[in-house]
C-alpha positions as YAML, in Angstrom:
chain: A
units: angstrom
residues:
- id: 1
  name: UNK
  ca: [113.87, 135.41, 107.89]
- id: 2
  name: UNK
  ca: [111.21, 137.24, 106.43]
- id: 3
  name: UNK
  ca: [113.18, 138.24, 103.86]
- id: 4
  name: UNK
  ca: [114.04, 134.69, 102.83]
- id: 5
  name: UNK
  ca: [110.41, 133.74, 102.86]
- id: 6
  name: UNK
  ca: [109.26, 136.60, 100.03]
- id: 7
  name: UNK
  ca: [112.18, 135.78, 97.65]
- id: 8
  name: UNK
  ca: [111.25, 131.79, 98.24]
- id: 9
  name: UNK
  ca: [107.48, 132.57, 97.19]
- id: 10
  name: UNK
  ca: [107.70, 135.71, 94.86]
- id: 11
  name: UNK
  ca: [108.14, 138.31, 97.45]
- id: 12
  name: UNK
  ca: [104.68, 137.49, 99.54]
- id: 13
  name: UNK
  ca: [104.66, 137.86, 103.32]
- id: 14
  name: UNK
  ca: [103.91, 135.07, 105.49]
- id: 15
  name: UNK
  ca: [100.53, 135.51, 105.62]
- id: 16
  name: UNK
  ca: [99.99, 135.94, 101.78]
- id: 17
  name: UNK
  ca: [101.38, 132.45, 101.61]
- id: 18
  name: UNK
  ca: [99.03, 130.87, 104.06]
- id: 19
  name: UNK
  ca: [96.08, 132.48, 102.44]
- id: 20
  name: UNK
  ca: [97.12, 131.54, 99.00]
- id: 21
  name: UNK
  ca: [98.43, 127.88, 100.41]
- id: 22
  name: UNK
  ca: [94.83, 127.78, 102.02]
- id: 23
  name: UNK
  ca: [93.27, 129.34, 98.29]
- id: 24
  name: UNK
  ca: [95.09, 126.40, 96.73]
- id: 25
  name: UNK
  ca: [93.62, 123.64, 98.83]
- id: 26
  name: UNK
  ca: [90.07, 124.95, 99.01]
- id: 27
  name: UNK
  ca: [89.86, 125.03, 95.15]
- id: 28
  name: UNK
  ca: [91.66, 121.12, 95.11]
- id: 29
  name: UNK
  ca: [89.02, 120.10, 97.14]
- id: 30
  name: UNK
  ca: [86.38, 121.50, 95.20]
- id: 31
  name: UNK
  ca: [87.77, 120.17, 92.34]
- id: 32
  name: UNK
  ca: [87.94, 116.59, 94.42]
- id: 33
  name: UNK
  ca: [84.49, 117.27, 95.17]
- id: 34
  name: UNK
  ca: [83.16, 117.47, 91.84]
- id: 35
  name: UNK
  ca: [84.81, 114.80, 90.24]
- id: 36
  name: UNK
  ca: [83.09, 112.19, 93.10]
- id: 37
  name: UNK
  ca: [79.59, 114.00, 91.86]
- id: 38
  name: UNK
  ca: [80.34, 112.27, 88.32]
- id: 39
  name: UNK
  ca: [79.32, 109.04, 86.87]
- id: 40
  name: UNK
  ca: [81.66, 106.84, 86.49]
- id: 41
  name: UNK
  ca: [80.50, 104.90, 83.47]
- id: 42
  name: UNK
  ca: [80.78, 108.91, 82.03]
- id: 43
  name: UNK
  ca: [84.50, 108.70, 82.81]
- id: 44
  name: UNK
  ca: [85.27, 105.35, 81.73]
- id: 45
  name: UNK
  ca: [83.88, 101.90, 82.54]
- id: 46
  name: UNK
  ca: [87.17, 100.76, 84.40]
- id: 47
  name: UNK
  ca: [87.39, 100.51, 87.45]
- id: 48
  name: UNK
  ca: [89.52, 103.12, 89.44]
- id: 49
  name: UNK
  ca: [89.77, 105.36, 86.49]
- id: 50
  name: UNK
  ca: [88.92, 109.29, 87.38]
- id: 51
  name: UNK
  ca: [89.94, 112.50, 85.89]
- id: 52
  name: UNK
  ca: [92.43, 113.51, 88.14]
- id: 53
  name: UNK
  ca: [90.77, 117.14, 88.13]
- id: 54
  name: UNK
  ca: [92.67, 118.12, 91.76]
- id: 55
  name: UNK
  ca: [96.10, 117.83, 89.88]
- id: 56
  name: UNK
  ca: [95.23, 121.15, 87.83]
- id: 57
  name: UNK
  ca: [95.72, 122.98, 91.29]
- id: 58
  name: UNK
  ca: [98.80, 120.65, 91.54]
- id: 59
  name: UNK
  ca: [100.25, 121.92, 88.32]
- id: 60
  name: UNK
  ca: [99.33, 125.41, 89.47]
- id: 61
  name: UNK
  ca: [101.28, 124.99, 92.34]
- id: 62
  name: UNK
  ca: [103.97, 123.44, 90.98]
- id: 63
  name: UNK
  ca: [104.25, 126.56, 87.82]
- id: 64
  name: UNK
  ca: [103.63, 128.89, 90.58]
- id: 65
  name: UNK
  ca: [104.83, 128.42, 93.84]
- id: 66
  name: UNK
  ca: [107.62, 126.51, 95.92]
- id: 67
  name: UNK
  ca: [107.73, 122.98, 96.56]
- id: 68
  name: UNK
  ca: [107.10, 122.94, 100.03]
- id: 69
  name: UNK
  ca: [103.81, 124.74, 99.58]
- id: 70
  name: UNK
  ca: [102.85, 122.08, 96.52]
- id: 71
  name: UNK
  ca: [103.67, 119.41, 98.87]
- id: 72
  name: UNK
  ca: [101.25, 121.26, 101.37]
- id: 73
  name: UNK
  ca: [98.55, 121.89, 99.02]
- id: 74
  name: UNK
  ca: [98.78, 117.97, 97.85]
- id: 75
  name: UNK
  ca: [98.97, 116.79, 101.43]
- id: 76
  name: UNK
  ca: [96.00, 119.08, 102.08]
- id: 77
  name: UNK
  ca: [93.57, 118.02, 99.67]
- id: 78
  name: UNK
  ca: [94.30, 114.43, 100.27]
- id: 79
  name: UNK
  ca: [93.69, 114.63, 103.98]
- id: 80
  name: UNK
  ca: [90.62, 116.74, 103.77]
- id: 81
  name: UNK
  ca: [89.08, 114.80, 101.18]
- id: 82
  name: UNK
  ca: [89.52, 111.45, 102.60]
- id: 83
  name: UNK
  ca: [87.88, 112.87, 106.08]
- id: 84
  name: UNK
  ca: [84.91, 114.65, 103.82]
- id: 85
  name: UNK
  ca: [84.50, 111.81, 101.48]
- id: 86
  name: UNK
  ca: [86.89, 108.79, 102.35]
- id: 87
  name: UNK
  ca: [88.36, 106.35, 104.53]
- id: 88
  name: UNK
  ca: [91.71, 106.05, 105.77]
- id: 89
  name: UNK
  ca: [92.57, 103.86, 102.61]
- id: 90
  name: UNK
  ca: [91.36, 106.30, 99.99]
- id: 91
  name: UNK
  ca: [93.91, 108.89, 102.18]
- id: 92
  name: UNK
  ca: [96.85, 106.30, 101.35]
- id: 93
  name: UNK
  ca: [96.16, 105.68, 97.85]
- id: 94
  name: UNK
  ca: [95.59, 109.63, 96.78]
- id: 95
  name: UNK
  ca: [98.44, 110.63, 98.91]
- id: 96
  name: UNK
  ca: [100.94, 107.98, 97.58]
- id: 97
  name: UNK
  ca: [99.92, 109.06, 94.34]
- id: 98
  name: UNK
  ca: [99.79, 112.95, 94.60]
- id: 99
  name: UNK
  ca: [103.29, 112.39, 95.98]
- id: 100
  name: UNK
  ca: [104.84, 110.25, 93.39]
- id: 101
  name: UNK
  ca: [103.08, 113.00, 90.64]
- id: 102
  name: UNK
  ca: [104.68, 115.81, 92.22]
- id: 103
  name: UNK
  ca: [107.82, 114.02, 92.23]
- id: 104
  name: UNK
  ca: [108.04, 113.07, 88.91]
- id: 105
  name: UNK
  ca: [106.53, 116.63, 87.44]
- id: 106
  name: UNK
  ca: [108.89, 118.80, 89.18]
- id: 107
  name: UNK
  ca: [111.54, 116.48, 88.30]
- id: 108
  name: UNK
  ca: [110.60, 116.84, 84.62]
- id: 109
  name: UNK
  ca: [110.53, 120.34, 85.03]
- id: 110
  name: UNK
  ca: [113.24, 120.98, 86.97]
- id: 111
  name: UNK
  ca: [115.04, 118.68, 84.48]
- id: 112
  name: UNK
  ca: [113.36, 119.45, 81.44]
- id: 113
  name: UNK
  ca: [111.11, 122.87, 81.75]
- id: 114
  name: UNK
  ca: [112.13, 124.18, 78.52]
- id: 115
  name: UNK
  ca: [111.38, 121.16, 76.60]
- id: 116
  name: UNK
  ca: [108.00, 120.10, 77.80]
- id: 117
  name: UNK
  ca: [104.99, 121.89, 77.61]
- id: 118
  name: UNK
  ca: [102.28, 121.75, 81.03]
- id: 119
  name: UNK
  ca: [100.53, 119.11, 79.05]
- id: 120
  name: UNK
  ca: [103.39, 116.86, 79.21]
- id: 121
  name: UNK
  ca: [104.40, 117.35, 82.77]
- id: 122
  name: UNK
  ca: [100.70, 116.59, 83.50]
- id: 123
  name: UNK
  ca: [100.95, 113.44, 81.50]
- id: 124
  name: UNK
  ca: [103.40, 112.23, 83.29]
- id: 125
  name: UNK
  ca: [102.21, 113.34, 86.68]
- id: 126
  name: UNK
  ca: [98.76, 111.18, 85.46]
- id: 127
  name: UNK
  ca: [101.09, 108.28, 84.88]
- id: 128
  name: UNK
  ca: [102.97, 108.63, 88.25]
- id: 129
  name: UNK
  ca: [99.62, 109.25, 90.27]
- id: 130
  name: UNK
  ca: [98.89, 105.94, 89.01]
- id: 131
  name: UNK
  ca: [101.89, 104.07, 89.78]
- id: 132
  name: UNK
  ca: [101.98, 105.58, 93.28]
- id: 133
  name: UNK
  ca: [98.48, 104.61, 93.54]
- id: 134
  name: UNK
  ca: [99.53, 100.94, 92.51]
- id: 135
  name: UNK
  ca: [102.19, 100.69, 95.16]
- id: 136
  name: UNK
  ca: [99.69, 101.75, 98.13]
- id: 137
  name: UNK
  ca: [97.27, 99.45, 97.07]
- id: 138
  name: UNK
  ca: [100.46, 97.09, 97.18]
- id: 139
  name: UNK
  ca: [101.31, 97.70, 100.41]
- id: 140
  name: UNK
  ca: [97.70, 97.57, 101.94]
- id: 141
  name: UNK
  ca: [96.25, 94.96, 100.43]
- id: 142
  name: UNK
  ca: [100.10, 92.70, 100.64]
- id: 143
  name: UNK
  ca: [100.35, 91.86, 97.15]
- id: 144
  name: UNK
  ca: [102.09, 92.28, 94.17]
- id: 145
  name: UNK
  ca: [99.49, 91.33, 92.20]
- id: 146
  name: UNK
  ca: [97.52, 94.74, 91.68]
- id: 147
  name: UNK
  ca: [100.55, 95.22, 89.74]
- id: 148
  name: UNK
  ca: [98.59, 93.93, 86.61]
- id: 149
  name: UNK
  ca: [96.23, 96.38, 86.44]
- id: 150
  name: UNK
  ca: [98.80, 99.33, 86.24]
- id: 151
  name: UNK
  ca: [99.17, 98.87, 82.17]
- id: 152
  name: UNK
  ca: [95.40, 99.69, 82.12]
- id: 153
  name: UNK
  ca: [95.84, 102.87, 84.62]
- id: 154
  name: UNK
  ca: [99.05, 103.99, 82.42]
- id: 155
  name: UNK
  ca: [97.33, 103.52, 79.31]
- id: 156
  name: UNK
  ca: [94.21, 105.93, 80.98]
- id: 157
  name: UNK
  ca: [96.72, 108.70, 82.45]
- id: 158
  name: UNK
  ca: [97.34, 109.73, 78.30]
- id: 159
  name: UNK
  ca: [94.16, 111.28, 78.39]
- id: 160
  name: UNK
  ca: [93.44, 111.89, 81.84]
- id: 161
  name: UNK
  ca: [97.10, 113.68, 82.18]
- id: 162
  name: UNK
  ca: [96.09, 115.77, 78.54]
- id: 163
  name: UNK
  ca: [92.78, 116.97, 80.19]
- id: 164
  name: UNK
  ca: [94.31, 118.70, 83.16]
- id: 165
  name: UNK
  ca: [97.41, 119.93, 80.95]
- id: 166
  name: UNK
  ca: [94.83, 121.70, 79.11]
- id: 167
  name: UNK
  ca: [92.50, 122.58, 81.62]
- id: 168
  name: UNK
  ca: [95.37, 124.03, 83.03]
- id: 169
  name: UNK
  ca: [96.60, 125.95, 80.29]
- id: 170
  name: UNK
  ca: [93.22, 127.24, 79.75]
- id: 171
  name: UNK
  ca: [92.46, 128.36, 82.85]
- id: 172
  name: UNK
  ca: [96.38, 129.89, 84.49]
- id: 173
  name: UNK
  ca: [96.55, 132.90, 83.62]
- id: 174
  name: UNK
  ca: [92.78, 134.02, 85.07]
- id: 175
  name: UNK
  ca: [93.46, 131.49, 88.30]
- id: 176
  name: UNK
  ca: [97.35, 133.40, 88.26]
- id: 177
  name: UNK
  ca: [95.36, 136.94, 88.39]
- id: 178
  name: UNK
  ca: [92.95, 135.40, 91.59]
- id: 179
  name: UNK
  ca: [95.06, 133.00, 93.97]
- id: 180
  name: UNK
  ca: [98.83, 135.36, 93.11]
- id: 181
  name: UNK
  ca: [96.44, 138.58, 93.85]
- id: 182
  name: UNK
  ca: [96.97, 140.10, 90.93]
- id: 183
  name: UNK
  ca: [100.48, 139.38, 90.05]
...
């Protein structure tokens, strides 16, 4: 079993993974942290629009671990930050829409790794986040109408998506080096 567990997450013990699962969500929910501390007229002045900055540990994740540990660091942050700095419907709207972005970016990788770059899968994970977002706020609030607004979110996940996909670009290899101890 052990055995199993090092070749699924490049040959780290059990406890290695915790501690870098538990790594990965501490620095998502810093991340989540920060992004509440800004304005958001500095963001944009829509409504609902943020940065997204938690989905660079997503990506990380995603690039560097299994998916049942991304999955664990998304559920994670989501649940931590709504008790910290939420409600039970801000945990349904960032969960629904870390879910449908992990989805969709390790489909697109799994699918399509060699074709697109970080910055596109991040794109795309913006756009998902958003539509996963849409259909929570759906299902809570019992209408179809919220709908509308998602051509204004997808429209916002371009740049959004290409500020992680750079941020995390910029910063993998150093955060590789700190959270994979070394490897």
């Amino acid at each position: 079993m052990l055995q199993d567990n090092r070749r699924a997450f490049g040959g780290f013990t059990p406890v290695r993974r915790l501690v870098t699962t538990a790594l990965l969500i501490s620095m998502a929910l810093v991340l989540a942290w920060l992004e509440r501390l800004l304005p958001a007229e500095l963001v944009a002045p829509i409504p609902g629009i943020k940065l997204g900055l938690p989905n660079i540990i997503t990506l990380f994740a995603l690039y560097h671990t299994d998916m049942r540990t991304a999955l664990t660091v998304v559920f994670g942050r989501t649940l931590l930050a709504a008790l910290l700095f939420g409600n039970p419907a801000s945990f349904a709207f960032s969960l629904m829409g870390g879910l449908f972005a992990l989805a969709a970016m390790a489909a697109l990788r799994r699918g399509y790794g060699s074709v697109f770059t970080p910055l596109g899968v991040s794109v795309l994970g913006a756009a998902f986040h958003n539509i996963g977002q849409i259909c929570a706020a759906a299902a809570v609030m019992r209408t179809a109408g919220v709908f509308s607004y998602l051509a204004v979110l997808l429209v916002s996940a371009v740049p959004t998506g290409l500020l992680t996909g750079l941020v995390f670009e910029l910063v993998n290899e150093r955060l590789s080096k700190i959270v994979l101890f070394g490897r």
